[in-house]
Every structure is written in C-alpha cells, then in structure tokens.
C-alpha positions as CSV (number, residue, x, y, z in Angstrom):
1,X,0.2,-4.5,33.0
2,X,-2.1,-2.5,33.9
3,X,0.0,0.6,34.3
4,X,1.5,-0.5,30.8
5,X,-2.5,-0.2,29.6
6,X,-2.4,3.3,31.0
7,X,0.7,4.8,29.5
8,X,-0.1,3.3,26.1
9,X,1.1,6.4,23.1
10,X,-1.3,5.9,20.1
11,X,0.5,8.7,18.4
12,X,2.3,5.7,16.3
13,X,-0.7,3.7,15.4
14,X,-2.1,7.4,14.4
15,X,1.1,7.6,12.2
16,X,0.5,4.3,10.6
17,X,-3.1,4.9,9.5
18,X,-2.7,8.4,8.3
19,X,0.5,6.8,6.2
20,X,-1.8,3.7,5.4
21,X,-4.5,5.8,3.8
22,X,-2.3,8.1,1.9
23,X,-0.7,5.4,0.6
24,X,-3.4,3.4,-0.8
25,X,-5.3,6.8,-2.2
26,X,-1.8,7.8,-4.0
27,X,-1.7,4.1,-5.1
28,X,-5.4,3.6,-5.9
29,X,-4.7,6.7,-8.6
30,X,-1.6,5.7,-9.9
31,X,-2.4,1.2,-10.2
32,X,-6.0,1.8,-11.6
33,X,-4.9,2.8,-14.6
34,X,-1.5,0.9,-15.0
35,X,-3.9,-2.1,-14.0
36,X,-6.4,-1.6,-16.8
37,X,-3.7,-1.4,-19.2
38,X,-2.3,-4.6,-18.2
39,X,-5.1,-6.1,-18.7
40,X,-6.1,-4.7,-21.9
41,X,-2.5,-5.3,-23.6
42,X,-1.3,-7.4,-25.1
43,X,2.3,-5.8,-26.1
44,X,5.5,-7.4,-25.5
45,X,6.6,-5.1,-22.8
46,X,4.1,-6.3,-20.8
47,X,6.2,-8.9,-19.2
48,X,9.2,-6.5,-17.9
49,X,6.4,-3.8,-16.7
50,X,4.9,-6.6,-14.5
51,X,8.4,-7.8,-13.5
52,X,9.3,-4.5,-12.4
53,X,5.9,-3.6,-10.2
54,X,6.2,-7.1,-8.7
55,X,10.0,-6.1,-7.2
56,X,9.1,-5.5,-4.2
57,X,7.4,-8.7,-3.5
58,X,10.5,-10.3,-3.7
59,X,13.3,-8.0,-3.1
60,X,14.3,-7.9,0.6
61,X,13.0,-4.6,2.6
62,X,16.4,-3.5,3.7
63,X,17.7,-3.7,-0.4
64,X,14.5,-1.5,-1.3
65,X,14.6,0.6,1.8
66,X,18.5,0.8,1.1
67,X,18.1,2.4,-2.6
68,X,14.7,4.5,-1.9
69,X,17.1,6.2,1.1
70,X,20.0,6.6,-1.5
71,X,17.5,7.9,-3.9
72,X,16.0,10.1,-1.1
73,X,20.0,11.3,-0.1
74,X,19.9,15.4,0.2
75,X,22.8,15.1,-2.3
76,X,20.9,13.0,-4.8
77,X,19.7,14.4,-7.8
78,X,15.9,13.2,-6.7
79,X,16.7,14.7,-3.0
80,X,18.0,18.0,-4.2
81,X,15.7,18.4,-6.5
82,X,12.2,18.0,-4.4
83,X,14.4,19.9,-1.5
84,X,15.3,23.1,-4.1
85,X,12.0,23.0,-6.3
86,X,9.1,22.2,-3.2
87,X,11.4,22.7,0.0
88,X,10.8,19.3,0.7
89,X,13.2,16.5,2.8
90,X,12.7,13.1,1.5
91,X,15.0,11.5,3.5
92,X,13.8,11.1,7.4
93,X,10.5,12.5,6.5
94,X,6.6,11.3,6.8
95,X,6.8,12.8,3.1
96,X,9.6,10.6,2.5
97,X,7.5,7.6,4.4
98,X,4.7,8.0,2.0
99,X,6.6,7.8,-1.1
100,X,8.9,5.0,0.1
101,X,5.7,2.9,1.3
102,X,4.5,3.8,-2.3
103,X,7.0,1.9,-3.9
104,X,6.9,-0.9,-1.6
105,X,3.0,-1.4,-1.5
106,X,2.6,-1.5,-5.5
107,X,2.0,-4.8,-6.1
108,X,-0.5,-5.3,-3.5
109,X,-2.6,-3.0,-5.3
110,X,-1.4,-3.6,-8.9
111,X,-2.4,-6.9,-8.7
112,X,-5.7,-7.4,-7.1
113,X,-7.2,-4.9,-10.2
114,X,-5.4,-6.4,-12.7
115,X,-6.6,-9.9,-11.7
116,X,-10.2,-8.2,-11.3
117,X,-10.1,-6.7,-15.4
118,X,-8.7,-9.9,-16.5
119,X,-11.5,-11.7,-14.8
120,X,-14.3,-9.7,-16.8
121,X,-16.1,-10.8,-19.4
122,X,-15.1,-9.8,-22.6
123,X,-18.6,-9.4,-24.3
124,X,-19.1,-6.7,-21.8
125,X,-16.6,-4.3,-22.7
126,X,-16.8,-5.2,-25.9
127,X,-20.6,-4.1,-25.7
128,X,-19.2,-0.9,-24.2
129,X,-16.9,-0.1,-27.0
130,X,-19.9,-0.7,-29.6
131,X,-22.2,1.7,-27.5
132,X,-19.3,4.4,-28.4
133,X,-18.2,4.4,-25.0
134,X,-14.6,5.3,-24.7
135,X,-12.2,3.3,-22.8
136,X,-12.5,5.8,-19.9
137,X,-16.1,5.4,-19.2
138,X,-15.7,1.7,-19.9
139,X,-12.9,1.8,-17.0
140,X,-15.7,3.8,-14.6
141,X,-18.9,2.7,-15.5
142,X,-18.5,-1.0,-16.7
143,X,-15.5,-2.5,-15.3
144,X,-15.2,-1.2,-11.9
145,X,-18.4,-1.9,-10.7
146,X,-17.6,-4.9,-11.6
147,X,-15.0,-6.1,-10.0
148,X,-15.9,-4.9,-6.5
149,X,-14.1,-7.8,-4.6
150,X,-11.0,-7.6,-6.4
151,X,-11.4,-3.6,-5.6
152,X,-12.0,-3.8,-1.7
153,X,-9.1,-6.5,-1.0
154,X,-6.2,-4.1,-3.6
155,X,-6.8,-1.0,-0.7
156,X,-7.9,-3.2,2.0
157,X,-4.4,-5.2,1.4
158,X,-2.7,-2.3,0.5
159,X,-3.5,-0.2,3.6
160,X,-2.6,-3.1,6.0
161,X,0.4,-3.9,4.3
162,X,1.6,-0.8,4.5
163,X,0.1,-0.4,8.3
164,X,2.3,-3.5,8.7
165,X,5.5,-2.3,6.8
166,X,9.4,-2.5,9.4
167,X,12.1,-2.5,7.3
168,X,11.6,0.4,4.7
169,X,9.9,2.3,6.7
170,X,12.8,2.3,9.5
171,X,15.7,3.1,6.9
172,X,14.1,5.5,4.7
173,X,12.1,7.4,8.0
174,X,14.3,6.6,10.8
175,X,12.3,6.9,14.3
176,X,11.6,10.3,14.4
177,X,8.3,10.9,17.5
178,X,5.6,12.5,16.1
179,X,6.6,12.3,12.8
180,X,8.3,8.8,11.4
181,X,7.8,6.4,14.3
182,X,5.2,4.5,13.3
183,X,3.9,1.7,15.1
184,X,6.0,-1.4,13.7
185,X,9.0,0.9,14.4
186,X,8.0,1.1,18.2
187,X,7.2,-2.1,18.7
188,X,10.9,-2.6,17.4
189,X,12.1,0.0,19.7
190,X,10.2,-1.3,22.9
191,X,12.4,-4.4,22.3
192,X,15.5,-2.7,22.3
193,X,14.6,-1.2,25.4
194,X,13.4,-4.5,26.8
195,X,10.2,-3.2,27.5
196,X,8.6,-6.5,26.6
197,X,5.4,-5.3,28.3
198,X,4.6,-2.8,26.1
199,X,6.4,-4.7,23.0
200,X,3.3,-7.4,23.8
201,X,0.6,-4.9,24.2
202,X,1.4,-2.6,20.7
203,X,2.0,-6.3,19.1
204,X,-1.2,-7.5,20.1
205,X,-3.1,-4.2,18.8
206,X,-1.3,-4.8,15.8
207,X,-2.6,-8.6,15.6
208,X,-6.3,-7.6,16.1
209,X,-6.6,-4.7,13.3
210,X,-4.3,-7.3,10.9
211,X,-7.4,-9.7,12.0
212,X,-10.2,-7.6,12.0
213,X,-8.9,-6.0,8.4
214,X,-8.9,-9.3,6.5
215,X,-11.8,-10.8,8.3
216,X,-13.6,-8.1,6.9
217,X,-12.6,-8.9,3.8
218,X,-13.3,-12.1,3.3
219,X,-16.6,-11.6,4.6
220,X,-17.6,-9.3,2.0
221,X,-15.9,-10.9,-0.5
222,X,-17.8,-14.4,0.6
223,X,-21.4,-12.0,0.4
224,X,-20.3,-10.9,-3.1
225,X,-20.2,-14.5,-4.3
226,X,-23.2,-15.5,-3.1
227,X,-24.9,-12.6,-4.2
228,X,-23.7,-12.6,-7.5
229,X,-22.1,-15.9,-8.2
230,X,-18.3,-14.3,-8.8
C-alpha cells in the first residue's frame, strides 16, 4: 500500500481538472445566455430547445460518445474541416475531450441558471427594463447577482460532472498519457490490469473531491438562505 501511495501519477487527475475548468468556462459562456432566454421566452420552440439540451441526461454515454467520435471522424465533414481550416484533430484529442465533454455537460449547466431566472422576481426586472436598462445589463447587473446559489452549483456541478465523466470521454479521447487519460479512464485501466491497489487509491481520491465539491456547495447554498431568505 504504501509503495502504491508512493508511485501514485497525478498527471490524470491534472488532466481532469484542466478539462473540468475549460469545460465549465466554455459552458458558463455559451448556457448563460441560452439560459436567460429560456427563461424570458415564452415561444413555442421552447419545448424542443429544452428537449434537445437535456439529451444527454438521458441518452446513454456510449450513444453520445459514439456520434460525437463519428462527428469528430478525420473523414467527417466537422473533422476535416477543423483539421484543414485550424490544423486541429478532434478525434483522440484533449481538444476533442473538451468539446465532447461540452456536449455532455450542457445540462448540468443549462439548467441550474435557467431554474435560477425563473426563480426571480418579476417586478425586479421589470423595474430594470423601466429604468431603460437593456436586457444585457438586466442579465449582469440584476439577475445574476441574484441568483448566486443557482450560479455556484451550474459550474460547481458542471466541473465535477465533467471531472467525473467514463464513457464519452474514453471513446471520443481514447487513453492517450499525457494527453487523454484522464483520471476515470485510469481507474478503468488499473482494473484491466488488475491493479486493484491503485484502482482503490485513484477511486478513493476521486470519492473525496466528488465529497468535498458538493459539500461545499451545499454549505454555501445553506449560508445564502439564511442570509437572505432564498
């Protein structure tokens, strides 16, 4: 065990994280405002555009993982496209990895925000919009503040999902060192190996961030609502 302790290769938690916070800063920027305007609308569309960001909730990983890695294919349009115009490889790629856990995280960001506007009262943008305030500062300076629960647990959630993410990550990335083999991936290749020693030491690392991520979460979120009443 100890010896195990001693040989332990943090290059594929380092892997996870940087992947984690790229993921939920591309995804902060891209759900913030698909968020507000789920929130705000009230078109008819608004049904199949929730539908759709909500896929991967319940589509299985390897279907996802499967089509993103088609999608990603050299001979794809999308792969020889990024490959000929930016020179990059989508397919077995940490590029390829962040995109991938893009489309897989969505809803866990999506969601919290979109609950968080929805939650708002009314009068208060409303107010905003009388003061001449366009929908943009209303977005920055009224709303967000507001909502700073619903804000910490979309990237909090977001990054550990994505710190936590197997399937997609293993078809579209592979298990590449250095590069794609992120921690979930070699906890899955420990096990082939049988090296259950190490499988239960990365697993158990895993288990404490997972616990120490949401824990902080719901404390904050438990200090908001005393603070403020949410």
């Amino acid at each position: 065990m100890i010896e195990a302790l001693q040989n332990i290769e943090f290059t594929p938690f380092l892997i996870s994280f940087k992947l984690a916070t790229i993921t939920a800063f591309v995804l902060f920027c891209v759900a913030l405002p698909l968020a507000w305007y789920l929130s705000q609308t009230r078109s008819k569309v608004k049904p199949f555009i929730e539908a759709i960001t909500a896929l991967p909730i319940v589509l299985p990983p390897s279907v996802l993982g499967f089509y993103i890695l088609w999608a990603f294919a050299p001979d794809s349009a999308l792969g020889a496209f990024f490959e000929d115009a930016f020179g990059v490889k989508l397919a077995f790629s940490f590029t390829g990895l962040v995109v991938a856990s893009c489309f897989y995280s969505l809803p866990f960001m999506v969601q919290p925000l979109q609950s968080g506007f929805e939650s708002l009262n009314k009068n208060m943008l409303e107010a905003s919009y009388v003061a001449g305030k366009s929908k943009f500062i209303t977005l920055f300076k009224v709303a967000l503040p507001n909502i700073k629960p619903s804000l910490l647990t979309a990237i909090i959630v977001t990054f550990a999902h994505t710190v936590g993410e197997f399937g997609v990550v293993l078809m579209v990335g592979g298990s590449i060192p250095g590069e794609t083999k992120v921690a979930s991936v070699a906890i899955y290749d420990m096990v082939e190996m049988m090296d259950y020693t190490s499988a239960h030491i990365y697993s158990a690392i895993m288990v404490l961030i997972s616990f120490v991520v949401l824990l902080g979460v719901y404390i904050f979120n438990a200090k908001q609502v005393r603070r403020f009443g949410l």
